[in-house]
C-alpha positions as CSV (number, residue, x, y, z in Angstrom):
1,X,-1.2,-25.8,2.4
2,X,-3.3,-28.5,0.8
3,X,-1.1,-31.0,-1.2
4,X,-0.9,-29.5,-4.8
5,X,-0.4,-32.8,-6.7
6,X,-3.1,-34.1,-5.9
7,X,-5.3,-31.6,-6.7
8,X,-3.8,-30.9,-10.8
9,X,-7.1,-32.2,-12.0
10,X,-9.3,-30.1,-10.2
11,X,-9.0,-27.3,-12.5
12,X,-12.1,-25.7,-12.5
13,X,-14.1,-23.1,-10.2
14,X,-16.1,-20.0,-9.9
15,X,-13.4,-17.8,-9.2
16,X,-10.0,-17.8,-10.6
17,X,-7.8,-15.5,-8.6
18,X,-4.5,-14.3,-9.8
19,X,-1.9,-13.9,-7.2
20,X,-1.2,-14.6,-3.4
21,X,-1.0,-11.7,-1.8
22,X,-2.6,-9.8,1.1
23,X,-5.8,-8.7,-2.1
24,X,-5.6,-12.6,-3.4
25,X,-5.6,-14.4,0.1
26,X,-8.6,-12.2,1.7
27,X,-10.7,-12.3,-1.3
28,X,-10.1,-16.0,-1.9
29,X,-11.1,-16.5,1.9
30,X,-14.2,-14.2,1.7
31,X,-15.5,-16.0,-1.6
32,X,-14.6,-19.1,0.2
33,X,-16.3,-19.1,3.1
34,X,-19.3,-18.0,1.0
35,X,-19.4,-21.2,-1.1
36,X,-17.8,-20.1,-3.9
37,X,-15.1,-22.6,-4.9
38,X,-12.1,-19.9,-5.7
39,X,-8.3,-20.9,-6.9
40,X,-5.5,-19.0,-6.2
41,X,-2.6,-19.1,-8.7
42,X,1.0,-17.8,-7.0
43,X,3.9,-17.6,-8.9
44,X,5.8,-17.8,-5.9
45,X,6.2,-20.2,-3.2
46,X,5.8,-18.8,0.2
47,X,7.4,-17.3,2.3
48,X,8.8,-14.9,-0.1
49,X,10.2,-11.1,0.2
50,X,8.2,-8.5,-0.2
51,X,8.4,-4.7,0.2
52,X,5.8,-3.0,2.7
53,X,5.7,-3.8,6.2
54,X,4.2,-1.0,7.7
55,X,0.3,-1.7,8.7
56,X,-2.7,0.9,9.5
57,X,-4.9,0.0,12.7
58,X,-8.3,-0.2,10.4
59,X,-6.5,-3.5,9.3
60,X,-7.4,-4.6,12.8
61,X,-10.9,-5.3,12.3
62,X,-10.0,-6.8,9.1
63,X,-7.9,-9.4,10.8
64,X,-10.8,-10.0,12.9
65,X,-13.7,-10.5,10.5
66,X,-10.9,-13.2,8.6
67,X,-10.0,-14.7,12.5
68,X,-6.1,-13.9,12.1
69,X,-5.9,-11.5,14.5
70,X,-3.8,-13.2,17.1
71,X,-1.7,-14.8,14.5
72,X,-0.4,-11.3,13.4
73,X,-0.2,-10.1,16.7
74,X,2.2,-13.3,17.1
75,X,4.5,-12.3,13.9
76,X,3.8,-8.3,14.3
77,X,5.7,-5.5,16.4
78,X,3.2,-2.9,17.6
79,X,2.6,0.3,16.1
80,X,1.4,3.0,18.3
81,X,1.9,5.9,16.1
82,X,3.8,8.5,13.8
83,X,7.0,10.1,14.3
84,X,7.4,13.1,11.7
85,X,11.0,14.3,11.3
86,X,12.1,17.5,9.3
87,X,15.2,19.2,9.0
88,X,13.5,22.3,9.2
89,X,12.1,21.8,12.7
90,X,13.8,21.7,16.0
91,X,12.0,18.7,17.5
92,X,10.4,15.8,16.0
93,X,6.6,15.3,15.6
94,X,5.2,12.0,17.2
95,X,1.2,11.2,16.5
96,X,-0.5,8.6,18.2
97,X,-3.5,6.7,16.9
98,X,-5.0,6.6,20.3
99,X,-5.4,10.4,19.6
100,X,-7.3,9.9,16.5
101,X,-11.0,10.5,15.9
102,X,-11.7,6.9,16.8
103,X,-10.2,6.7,19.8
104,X,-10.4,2.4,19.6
105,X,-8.5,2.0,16.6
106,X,-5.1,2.5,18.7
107,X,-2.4,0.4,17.5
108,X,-1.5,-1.3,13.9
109,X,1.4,-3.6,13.4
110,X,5.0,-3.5,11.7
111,X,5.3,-6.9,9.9
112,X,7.4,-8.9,7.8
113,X,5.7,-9.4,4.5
114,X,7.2,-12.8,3.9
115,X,5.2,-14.1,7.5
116,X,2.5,-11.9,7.3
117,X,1.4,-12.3,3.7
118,X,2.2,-16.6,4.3
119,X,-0.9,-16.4,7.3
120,X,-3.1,-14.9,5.1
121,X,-2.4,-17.2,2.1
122,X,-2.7,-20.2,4.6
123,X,-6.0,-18.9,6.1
124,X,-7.5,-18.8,2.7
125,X,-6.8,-22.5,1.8
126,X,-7.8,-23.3,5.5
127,X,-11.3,-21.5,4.7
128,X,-11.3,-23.7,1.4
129,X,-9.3,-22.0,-1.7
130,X,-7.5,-23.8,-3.4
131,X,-3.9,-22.3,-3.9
132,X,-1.3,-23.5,-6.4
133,X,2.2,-21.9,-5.9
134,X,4.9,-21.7,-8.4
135,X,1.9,-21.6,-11.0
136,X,2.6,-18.7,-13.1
137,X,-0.4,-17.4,-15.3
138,X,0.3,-16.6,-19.0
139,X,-2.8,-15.8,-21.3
140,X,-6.2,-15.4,-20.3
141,X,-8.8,-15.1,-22.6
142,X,-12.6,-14.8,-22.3
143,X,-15.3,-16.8,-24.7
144,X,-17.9,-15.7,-26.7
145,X,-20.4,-18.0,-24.7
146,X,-19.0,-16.9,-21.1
147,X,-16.4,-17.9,-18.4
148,X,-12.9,-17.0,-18.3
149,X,-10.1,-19.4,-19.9
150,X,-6.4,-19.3,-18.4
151,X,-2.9,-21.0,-19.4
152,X,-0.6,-21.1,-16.2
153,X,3.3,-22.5,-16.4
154,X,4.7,-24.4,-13.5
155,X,8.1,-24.2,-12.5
156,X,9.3,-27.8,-14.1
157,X,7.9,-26.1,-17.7
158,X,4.3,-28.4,-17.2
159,X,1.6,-25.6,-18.8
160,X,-2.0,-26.2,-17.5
161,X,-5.8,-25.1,-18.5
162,X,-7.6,-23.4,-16.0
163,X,-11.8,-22.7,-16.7
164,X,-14.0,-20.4,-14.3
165,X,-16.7,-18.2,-14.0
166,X,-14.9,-15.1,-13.1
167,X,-11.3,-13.4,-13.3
168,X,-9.8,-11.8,-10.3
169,X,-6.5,-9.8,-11.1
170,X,-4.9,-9.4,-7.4
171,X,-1.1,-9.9,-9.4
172,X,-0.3,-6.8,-7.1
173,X,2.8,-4.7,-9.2
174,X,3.0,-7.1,-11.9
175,X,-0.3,-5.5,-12.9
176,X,-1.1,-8.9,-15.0
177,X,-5.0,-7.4,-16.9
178,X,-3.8,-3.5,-16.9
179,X,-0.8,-4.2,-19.1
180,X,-2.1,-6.8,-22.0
181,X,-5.0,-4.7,-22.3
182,X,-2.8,-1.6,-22.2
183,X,-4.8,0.1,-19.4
184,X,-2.1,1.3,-17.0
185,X,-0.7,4.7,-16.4
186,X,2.1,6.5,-14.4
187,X,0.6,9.0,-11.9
188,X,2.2,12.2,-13.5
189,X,0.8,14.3,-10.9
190,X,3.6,12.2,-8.4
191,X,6.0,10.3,-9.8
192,X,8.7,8.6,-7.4
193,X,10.8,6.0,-7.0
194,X,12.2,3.9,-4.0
195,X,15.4,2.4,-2.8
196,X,15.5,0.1,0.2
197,X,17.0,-2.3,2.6
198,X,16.8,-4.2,6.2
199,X,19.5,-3.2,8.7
200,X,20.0,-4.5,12.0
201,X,21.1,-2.6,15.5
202,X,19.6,0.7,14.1
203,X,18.3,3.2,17.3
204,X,14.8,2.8,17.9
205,X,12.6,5.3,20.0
206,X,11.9,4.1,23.8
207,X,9.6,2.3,25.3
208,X,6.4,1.7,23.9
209,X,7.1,4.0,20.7
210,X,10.1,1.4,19.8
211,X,7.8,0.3,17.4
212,X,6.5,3.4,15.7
213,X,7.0,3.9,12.0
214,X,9.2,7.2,11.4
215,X,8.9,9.6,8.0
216,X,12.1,11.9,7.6
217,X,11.7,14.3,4.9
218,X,15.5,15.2,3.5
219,X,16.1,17.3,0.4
220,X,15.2,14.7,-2.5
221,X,12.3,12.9,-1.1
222,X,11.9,11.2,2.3
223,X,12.7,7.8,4.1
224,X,10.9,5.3,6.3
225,X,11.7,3.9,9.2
226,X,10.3,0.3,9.8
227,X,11.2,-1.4,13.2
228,X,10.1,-5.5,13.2
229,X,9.7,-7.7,15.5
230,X,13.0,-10.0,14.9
231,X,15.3,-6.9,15.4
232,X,15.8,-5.7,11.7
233,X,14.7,-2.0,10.8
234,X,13.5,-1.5,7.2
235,X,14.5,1.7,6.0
236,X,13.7,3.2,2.3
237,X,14.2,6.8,0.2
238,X,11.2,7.6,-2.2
239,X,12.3,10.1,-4.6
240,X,11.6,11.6,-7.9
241,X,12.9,8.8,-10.6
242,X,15.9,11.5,-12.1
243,X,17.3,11.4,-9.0
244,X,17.8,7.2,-9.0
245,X,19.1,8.0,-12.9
246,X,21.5,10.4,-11.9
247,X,23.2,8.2,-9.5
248,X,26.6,6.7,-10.6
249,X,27.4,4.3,-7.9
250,X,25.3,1.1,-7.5
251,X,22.2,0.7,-5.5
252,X,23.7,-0.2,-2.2
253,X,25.7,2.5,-1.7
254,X,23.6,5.0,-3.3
255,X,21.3,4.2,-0.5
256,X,24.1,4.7,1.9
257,X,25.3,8.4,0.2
258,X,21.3,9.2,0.4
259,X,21.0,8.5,4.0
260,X,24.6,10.7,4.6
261,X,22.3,13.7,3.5
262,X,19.4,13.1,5.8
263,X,21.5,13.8,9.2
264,X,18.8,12.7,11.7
265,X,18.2,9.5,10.2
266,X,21.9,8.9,9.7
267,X,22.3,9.2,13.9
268,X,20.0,6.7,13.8
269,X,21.7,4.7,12.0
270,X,25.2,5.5,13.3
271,X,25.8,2.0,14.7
272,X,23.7,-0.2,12.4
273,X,24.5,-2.4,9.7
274,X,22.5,-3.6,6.2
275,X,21.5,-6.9,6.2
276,X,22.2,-7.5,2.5
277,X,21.9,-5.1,-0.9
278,X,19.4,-2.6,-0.9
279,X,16.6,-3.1,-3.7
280,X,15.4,-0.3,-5.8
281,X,12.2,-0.1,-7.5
282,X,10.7,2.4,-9.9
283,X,7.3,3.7,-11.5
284,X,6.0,3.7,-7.9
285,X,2.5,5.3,-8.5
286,X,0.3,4.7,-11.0
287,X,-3.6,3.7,-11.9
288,X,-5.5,2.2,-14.4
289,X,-8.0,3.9,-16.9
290,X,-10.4,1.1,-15.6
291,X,-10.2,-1.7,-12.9
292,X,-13.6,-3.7,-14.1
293,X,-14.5,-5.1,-17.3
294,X,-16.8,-8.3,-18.3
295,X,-16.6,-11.1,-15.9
296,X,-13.1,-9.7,-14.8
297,X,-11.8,-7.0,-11.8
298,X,-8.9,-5.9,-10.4
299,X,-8.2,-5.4,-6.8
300,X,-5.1,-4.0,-4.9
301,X,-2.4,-2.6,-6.2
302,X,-3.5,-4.7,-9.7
303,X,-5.6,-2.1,-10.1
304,X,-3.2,1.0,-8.8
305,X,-0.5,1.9,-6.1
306,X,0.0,5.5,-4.3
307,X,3.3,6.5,-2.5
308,X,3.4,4.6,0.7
309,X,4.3,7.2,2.7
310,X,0.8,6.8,4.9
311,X,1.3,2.7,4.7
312,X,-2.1,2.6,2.7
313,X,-0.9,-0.3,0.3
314,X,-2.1,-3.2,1.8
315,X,-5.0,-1.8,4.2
316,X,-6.3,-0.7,0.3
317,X,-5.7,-4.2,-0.8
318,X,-7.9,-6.4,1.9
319,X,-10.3,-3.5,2.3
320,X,-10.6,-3.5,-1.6
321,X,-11.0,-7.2,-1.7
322,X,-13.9,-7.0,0.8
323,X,-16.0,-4.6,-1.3
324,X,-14.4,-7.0,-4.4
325,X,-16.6,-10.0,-2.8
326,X,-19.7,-8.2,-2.7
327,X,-19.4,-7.3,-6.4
328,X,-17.8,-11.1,-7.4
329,X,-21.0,-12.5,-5.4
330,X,-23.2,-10.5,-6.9
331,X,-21.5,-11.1,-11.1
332,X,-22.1,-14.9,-10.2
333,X,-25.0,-15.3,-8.3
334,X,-27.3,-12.0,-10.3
335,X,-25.8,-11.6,-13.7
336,X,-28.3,-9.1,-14.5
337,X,-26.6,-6.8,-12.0
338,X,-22.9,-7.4,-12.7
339,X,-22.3,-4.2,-14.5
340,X,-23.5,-2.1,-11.9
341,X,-22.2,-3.8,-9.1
342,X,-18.6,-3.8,-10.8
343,X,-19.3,-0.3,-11.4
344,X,-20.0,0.6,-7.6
345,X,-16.9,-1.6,-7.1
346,X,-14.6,0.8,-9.1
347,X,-16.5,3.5,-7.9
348,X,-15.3,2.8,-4.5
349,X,-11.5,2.0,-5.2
350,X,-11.6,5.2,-7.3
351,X,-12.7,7.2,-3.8
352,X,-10.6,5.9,-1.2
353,X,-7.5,6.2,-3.4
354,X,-8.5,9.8,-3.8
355,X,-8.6,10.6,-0.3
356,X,-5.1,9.4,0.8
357,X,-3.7,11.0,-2.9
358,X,-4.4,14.6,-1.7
359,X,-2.2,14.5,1.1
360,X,0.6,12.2,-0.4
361,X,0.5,14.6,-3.6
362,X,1.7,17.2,-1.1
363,X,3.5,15.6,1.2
364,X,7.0,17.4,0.4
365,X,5.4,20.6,0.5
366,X,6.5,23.2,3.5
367,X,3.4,23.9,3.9
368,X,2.0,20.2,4.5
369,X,5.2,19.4,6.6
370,X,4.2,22.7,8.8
371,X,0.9,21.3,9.5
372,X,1.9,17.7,10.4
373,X,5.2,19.1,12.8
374,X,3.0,21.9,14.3
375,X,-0.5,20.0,14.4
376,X,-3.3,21.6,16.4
377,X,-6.6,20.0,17.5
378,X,-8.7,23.3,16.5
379,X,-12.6,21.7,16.0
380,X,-10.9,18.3,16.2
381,X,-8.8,18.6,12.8
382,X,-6.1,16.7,14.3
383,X,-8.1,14.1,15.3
384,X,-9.8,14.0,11.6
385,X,-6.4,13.5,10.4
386,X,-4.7,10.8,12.8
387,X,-8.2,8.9,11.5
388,X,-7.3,9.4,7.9
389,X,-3.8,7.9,8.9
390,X,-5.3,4.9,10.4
391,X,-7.1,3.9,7.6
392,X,-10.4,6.1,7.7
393,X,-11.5,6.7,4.0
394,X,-14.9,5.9,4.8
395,X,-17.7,8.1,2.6
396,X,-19.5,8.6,5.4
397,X,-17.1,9.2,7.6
398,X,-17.9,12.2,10.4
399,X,-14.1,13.6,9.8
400,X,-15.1,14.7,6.2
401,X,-15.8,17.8,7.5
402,X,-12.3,18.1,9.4
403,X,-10.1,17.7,6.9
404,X,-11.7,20.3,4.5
405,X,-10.8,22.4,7.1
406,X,-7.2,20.9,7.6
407,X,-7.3,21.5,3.3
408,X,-8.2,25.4,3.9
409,X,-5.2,25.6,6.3
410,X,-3.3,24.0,3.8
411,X,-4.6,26.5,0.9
412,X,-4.1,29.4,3.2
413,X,-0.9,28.6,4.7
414,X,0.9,27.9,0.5
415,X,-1.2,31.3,-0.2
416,X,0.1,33.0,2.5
417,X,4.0,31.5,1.8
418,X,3.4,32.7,-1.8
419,X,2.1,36.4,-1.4
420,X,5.1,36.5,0.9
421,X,7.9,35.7,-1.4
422,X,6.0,38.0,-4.0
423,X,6.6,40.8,-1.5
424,X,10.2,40.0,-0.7
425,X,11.3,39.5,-4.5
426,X,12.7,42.5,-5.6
427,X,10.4,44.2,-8.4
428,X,12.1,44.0,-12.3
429,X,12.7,48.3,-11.6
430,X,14.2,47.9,-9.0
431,X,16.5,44.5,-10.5
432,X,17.1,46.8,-13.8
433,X,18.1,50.1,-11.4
434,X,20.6,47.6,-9.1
């Protein structure tokens, strides 16, 4: 990292980019290397914890286009696949990229956030950001005659002016734009919640699948299964919120009492021990009614978060951030066409969260967990599929027409459970008769 104090007077730039993380750092590299001068305010210092380890293999190519491929390969435990596990089936489900539509994209990596996001935060100040840590931003406002105005406090109390061309929200969770301007909202449609923790000695699958995510669906929700490279295992529930409220011990061991219900994952665990207290976390997907406004954007989960249970948070984030430098290159260097181009920037976000939220709305549903523990490869579905998983939410993409066919399955097979029960329920004559 560059030496911060002696770069406190070099306030301004084109871009001003709020936040660190994997949206922040890749942005803040792209604009970079295109010579926009861009400054990254962190309010933490890295390394620092974060949540979601679990990457998709389209974040491959990504890491190559920013050169930090074998860096993460260095800090990363490879990911081969997807082991599904109900308690309704006999045997577990294991999907492998290398079975996917796109038969290169074969392997992804488990990381720890704290390394992983701490490479991509260096590789933007190598490519020329400048990044200020422990520089918490405050107010922003936006004058009448252009460019964007920001107040930032440092840890010691020491408050600063920052003066740019353009915002960039990237403040991840903290959803720094979306809440002063009163723009986010909960995803009603799937609200959940998620309790987590690290444990060590926790049995991992064999050979090369030892480092295969795992989903196990349980009553209230479903868990993941994390394995990383040092020997730790992050495992989390993700639930509806009333069950977190109804809980009456503390988050550690509700964790432990949630895991007791899940049976499979519990073996799994049978020998392992939690590194230190679990973390809980609500409101875990939401949007906003707009992620673009004059000279501002907001990119990653800024701008809005879907259930994790695909891994999609932070391929969305650098995959957002490289459409996001096409439509920050285009605000500073064509002002005429800034509205459209922030337009086709939300336009895109809006898309590719769409077409992850279909399945992840239905994930829990018997008839979506019969499809993913029984797939078949009729006219390549699966293959459509595993390419969704991996990180294809291309427009263009030739599995469009797959998985409308994997969605007719999915309408006929809750049609079909549904006439069923209607022809097992007793009728009200007969009820009134018995």
């Amino acid at each position: 990292m560059p030496d911060q104090s002696a770069q406190k007077s070099a306030h301004d730039a084109d871009v001003l980019i709020i936040g660190g993380g994997p949206a922040g750092s890749t942005l803040a590299a792209l604009l970079a290397a295109r010579g926009k001068s861009a400054v990254v305010l962190e309010k933490d210092r890295h390394p620092r914890f974060h949540i979601g380890e679990s990457l998709l293999p389209f974040n491959v190519p990504l890491f190559e286009r920013l050169g930090v491929l074998d860096e993460i390969r260095r800090i990363g435990m490879p990911k081969f696949g997807i082991e599904f596990v109900s308690p309704h089936h006999e045997r577990p489900s294991l999907l492998e990229f290398a079975g996917s539509w796109h038969k290169e994209q074969d392997c992804a990596f488990q990381v720890r956030r704290s390394d992983f996001d701490l490479v991509l935060l260096r590789n933007a100040s190598a490519k020329g950001a400048r990044v200020f840590e422990e520089c918490r931003v405050t107010e922003v406002a936006f004058p009448t005659g252009g460019g964007v105005c920001a107040t930032s406090v440092d840890t010691d109390g020491a408050t600063r002016e920052w003066h740019a061309r353009f915002l960039v929200d990237a403040s991840g969770r903290d959803t720094f734009m979306a809440g002063r301007q009163n723009l986010k909202q909960r995803n009603k449609r799937h609200a959940s919640a998620a309790i987590f923790g690290h444990f060590t000695s926790a049995e991992r699958l064999p050979g090369r699948a030892a480092g295969n995510i795992s989903i196990f669906w349980f009553a209230k929700g479903w868990f993941w299964f994390i394995p990383l490279a040092d020997g730790t295992t992050s495992i989390g529930a993700v639930c509806r919120p009333e069950t977190f409220k109804a809980r009456e011990s503390d988050v550690t061991a509700f964790l432990m009492e949630l895991i007791a219900t899940c049976p499979a994952l519990a073996a799994r665990l049978k020998n392992a021990a939690l590194t230190g207290p679990a973390t809980g976390t609500g409101n875990y997907s939401y949007d906003c009614t707009s992620m673009v406004g004059d000279r501002y954007l907001m990119v990653g989960d800024a701008a809005g978060f879907i259930d994790p249970v695909f891994s999609t948070g932070v391929y969305l984030a650098m995959h957002g951030a490289f459409v996001a430098a096409d439509a920050v290159t285009t605000s500073l260097d064509q002002p005429a066409r800034a509205a459209a181009a922030l337009r086709d920037y939300e336009r895109d976000c809006r898309k590719k969260l769409a077409r992850f939220s279909w399945f992840i709305y239905r994930i829990t549903s018997p008839a979506i967990r019969g499809l993913f523990m029984a797939p078949r490869n009729y006219l390549r579905v699966e293959e459509a599929v595993l390419a969704l998983l991996s990180g294809d939410v291309d427009a263009r993409s030739p599995i469009r027409s797959r998985l409308l066919l994997f969605k007719l399955l999915y309408y006929f097979g809750t049609g079909f459970d549904k006439l069923r029960d209607a022809l097992l329920r007793p009728s009200a004559a007969l009820r009134v008769r018995s």
